[in-house]
ZADO-1210 file (C-alpha; in nm, 4 decimals, padded with zeros to 6 digits):
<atoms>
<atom x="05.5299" y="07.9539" z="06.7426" code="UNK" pos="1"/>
<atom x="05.6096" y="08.2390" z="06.9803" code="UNK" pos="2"/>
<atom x="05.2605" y="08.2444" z="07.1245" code="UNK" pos="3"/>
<atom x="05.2961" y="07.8537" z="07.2358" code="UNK" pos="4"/>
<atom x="05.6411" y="07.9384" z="07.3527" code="UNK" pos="5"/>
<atom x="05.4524" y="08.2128" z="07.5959" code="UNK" pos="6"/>
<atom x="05.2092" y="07.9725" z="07.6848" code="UNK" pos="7"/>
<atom x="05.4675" y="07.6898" z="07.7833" code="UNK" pos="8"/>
<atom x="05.6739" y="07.9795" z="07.9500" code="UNK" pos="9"/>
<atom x="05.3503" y="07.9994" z="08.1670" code="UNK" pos="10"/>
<atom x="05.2386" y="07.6930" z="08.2268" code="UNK" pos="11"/>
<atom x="05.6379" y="07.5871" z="08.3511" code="UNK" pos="12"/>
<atom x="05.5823" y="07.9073" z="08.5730" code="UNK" pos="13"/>
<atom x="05.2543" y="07.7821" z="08.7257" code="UNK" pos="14"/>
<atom x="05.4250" y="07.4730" z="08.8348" code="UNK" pos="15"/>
<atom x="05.7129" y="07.6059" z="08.9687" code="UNK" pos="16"/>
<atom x="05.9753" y="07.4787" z="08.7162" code="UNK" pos="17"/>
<atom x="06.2465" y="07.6703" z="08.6238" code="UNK" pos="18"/>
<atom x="06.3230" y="07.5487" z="08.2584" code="UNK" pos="19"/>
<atom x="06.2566" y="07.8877" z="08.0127" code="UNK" pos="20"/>
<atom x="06.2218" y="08.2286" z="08.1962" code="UNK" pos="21"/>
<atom x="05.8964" y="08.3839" z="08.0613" code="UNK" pos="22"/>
<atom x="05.9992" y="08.6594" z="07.7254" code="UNK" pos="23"/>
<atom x="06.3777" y="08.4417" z="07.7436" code="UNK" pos="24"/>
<atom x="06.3293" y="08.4265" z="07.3468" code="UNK" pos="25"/>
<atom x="06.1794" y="08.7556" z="07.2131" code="UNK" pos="26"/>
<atom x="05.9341" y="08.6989" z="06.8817" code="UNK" pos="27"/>
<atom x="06.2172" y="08.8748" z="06.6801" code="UNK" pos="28"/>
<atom x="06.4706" y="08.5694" z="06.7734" code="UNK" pos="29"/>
<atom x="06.2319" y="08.2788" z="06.7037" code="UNK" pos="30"/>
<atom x="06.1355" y="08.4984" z="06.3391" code="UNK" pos="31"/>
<atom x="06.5505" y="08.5042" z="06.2754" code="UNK" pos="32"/>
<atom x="06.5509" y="08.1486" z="06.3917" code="UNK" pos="33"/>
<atom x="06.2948" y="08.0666" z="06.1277" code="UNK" pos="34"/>
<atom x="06.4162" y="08.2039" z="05.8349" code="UNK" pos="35"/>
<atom x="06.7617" y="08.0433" z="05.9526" code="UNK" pos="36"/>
<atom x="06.5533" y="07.6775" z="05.8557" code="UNK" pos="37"/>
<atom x="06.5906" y="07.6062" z="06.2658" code="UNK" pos="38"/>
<atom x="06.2750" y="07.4994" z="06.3279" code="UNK" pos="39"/>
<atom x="06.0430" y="07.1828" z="06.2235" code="UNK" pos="40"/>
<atom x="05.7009" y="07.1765" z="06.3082" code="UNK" pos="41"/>
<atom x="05.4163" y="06.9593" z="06.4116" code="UNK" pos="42"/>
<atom x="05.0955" y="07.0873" z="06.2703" code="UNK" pos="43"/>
<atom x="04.7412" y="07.0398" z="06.3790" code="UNK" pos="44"/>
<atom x="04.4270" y="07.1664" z="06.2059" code="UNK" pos="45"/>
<atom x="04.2742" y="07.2699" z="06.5047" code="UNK" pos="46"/>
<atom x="04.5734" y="07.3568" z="06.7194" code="UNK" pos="47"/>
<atom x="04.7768" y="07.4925" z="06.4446" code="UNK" pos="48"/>
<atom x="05.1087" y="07.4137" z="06.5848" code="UNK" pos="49"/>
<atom x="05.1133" y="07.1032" z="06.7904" code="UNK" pos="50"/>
<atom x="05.4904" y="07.0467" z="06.8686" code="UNK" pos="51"/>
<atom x="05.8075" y="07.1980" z="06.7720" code="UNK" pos="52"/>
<atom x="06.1728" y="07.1431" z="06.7497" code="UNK" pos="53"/>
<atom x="06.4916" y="07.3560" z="06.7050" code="UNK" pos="54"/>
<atom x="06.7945" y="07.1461" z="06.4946" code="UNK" pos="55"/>
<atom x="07.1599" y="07.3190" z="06.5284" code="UNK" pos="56"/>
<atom x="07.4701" y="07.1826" z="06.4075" code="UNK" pos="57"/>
<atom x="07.7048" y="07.2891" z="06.6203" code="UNK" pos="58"/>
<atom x="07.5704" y="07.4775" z="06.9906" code="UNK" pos="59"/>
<atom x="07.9302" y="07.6286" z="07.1389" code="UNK" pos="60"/>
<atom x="07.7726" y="07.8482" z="07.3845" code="UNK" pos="61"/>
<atom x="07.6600" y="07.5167" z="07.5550" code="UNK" pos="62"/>
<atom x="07.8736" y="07.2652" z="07.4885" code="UNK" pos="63"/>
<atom x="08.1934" y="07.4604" z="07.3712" code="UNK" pos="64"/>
<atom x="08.4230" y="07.4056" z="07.1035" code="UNK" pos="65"/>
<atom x="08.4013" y="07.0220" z="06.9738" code="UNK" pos="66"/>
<atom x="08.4833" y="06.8564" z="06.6344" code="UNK" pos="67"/>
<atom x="08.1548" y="06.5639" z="06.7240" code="UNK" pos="68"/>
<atom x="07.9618" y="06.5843" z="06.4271" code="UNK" pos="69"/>
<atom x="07.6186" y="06.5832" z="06.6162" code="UNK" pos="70"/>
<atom x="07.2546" y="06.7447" z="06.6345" code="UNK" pos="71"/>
<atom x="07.1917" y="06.9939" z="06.9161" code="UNK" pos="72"/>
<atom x="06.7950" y="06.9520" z="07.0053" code="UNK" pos="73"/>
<atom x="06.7046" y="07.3361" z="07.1475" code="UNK" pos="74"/>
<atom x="06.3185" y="07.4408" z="07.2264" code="UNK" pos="75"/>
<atom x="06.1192" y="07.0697" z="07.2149" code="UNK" pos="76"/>
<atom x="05.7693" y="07.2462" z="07.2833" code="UNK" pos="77"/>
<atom x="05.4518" y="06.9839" z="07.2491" code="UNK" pos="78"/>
<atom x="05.0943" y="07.1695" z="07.3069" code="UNK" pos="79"/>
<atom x="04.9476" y="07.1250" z="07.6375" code="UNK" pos="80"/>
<atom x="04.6442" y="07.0309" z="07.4310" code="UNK" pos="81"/>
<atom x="04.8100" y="06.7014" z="07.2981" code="UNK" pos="82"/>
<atom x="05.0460" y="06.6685" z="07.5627" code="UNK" pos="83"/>
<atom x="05.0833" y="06.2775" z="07.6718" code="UNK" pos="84"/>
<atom x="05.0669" y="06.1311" z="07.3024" code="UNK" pos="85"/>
<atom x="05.4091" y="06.0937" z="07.2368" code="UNK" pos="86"/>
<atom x="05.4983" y="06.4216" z="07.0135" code="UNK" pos="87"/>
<atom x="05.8335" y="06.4759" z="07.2382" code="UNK" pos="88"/>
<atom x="05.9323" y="06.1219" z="07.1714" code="UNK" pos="89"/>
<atom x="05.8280" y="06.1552" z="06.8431" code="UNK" pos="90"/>
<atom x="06.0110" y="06.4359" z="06.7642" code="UNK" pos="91"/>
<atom x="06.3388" y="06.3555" z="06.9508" code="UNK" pos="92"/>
<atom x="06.3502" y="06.0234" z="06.7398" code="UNK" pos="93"/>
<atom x="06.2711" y="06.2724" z="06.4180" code="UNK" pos="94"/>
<atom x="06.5464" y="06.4576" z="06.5025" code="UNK" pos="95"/>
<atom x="06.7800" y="06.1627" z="06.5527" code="UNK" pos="96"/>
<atom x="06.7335" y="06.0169" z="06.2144" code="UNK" pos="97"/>
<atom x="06.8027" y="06.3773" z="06.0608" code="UNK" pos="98"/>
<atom x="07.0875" y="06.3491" z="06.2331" code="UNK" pos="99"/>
<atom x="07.1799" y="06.0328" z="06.1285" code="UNK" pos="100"/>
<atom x="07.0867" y="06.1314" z="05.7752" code="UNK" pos="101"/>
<atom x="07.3393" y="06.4033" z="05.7602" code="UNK" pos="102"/>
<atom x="07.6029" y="06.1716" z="05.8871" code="UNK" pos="103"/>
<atom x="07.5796" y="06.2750" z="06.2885" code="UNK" pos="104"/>
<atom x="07.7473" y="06.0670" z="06.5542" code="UNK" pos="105"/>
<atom x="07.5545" y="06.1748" z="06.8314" code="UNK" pos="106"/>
<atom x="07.2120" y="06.3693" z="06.9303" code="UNK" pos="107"/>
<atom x="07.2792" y="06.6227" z="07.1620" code="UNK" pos="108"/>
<atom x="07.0259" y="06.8817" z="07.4661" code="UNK" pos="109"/>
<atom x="07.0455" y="07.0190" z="07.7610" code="UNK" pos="110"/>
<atom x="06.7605" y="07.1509" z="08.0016" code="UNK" pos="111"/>
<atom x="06.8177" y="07.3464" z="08.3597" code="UNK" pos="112"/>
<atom x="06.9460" y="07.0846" z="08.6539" code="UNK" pos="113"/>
<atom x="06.6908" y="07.1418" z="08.8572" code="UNK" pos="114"/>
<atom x="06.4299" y="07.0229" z="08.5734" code="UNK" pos="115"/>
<atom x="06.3911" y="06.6980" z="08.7010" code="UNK" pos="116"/>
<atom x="06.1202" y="06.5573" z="08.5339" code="UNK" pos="117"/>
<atom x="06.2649" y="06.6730" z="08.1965" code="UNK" pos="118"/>
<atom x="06.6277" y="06.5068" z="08.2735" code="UNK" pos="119"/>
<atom x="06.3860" y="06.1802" z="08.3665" code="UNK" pos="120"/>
<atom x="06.1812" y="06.1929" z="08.0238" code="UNK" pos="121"/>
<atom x="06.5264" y="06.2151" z="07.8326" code="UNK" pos="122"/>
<atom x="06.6733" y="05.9159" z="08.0153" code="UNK" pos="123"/>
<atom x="06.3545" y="05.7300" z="07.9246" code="UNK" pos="124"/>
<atom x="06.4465" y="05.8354" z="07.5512" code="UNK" pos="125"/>
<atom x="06.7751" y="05.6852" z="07.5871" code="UNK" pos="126"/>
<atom x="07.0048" y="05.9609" z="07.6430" code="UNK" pos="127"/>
<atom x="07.2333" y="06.0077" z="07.9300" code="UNK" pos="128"/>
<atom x="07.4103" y="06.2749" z="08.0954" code="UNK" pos="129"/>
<atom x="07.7396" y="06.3960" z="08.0210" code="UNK" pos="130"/>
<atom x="07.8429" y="06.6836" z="08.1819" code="UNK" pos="131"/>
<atom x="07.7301" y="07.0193" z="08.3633" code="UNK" pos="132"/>
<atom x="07.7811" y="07.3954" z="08.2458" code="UNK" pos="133"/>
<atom x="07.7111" y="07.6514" z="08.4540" code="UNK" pos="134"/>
<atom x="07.5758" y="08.0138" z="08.3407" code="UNK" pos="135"/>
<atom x="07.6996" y="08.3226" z="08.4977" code="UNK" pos="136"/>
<atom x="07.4202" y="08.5760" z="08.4860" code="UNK" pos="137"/>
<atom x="07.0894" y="08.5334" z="08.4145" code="UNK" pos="138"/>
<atom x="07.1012" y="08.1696" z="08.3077" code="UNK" pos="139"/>
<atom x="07.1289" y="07.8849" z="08.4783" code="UNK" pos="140"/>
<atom x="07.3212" y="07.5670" z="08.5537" code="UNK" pos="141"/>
<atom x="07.2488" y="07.3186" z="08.2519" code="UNK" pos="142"/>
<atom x="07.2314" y="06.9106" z="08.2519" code="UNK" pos="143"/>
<atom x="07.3887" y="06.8015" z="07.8748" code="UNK" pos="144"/>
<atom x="07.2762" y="06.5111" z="07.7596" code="UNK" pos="145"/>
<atom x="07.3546" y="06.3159" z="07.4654" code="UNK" pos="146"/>
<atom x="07.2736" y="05.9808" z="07.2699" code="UNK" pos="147"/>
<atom x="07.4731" y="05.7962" z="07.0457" code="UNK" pos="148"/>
<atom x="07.3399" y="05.7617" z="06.6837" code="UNK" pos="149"/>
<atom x="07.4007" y="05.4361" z="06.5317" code="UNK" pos="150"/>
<atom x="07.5266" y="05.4438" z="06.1883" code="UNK" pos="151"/>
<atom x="07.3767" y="05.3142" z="05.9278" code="UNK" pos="152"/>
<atom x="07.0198" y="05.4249" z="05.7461" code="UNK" pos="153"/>
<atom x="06.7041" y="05.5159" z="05.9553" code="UNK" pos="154"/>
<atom x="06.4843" y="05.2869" z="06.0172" code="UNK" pos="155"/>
<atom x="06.1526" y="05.2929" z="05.7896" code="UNK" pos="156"/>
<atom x="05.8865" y="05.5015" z="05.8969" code="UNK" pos="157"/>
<atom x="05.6002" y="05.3298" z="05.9948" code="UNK" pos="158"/>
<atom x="05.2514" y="05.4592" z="05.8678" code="UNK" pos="159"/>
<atom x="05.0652" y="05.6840" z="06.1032" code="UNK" pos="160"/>
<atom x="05.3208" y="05.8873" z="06.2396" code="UNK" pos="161"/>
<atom x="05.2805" y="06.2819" z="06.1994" code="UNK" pos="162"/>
<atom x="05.4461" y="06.4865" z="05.9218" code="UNK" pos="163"/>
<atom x="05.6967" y="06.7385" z="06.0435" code="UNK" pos="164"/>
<atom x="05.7150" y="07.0832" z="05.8401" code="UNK" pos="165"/>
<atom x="06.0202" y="07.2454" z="05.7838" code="UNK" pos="166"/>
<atom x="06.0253" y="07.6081" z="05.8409" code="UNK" pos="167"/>
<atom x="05.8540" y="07.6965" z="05.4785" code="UNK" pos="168"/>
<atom x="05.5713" y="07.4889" z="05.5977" code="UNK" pos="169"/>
<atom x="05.6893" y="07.2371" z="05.3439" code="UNK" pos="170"/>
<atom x="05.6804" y="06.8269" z="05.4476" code="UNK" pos="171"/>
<atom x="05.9898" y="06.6974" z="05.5611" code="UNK" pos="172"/>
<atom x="05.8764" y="06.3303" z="05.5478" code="UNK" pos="173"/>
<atom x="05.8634" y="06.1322" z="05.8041" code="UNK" pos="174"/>
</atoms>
């Protein structure tokens, strides 16, 4: 996962888009993150990991103290390889029925301001923006946005749709 982390730090380089900073999350952070059961995976035989997705409970360095039972999205990383087939979407609906599943009101990101392609892709996926927090140091200014869960149980899953590993490598459904 680290080394498609690298290359997506790259690749946001090369096009002049200042979303991750190239070595932001060091190897030994995304390991920690792992074994924490953060991260769900989309795997590919020949790609190995095609998409990715980190799933907090609670995110107060971002979005400060709140009592909003919600899901904090962190890291969404497709593969340039199968970029354009709806893994992003994919996975930010995944992660919205976990949420829902553990009783979430609301879905919650954020990605740098002056991302504005990303901000536009997470409209399109039905969230909106909420607020602004701005970073002192190396960081950066942050849009949040958010999307209300409905309550009630997730939808079925229709047939076709990729499996998403939890961090064992074990199926998660879906």
């Amino acid at each position: 996962m680290h080394e498609l982390r690298c290359q997506i730090e790259d690749w946001l380089g090369e096009q002049g888009i200042e979303q991750w900073g190239h070595g932001h999350v060091s190897r030994q952070e995304i390991t920690e993150q792992i074994q924490a059961g953060q991260w769900y995976l989309v795997r590919d035989p020949a790609l190995g990991v095609a998409a990715a997705v980190r799933l907090l409970w609670a995110d107060p360095e971002v979005w400060g103290a709140d009592d909003t039972l919600a899901v904090y999205v962190h890291g969404l990383m497709v593969h340039r390889g199968v970029t354009g087939r709806g893994l992003g979407a994919f996975l930010l609906n995944w992660a919205a029925e976990r949420g829902r599943a553990e009783g979430a009101a609301v879905i919650r990101l954020d990605c740098v301001e002056s991302n504005t392609a990303l901000r536009t892709f997470y409209q399109r996926q039905g969230f909106q923006e909420v607020g602004r927090r701005d970073f002192n140091g190396p960081w950066y200014s942050a849009t949040l946005l958010e999307k209300t869960l409905p309550p009630g149980p997730p939808p079925a899953s229709p047939a076709g749709r990729p499996i998403v590993h939890g961090h064992e490598g074990r199926s998660t459904g879906r």
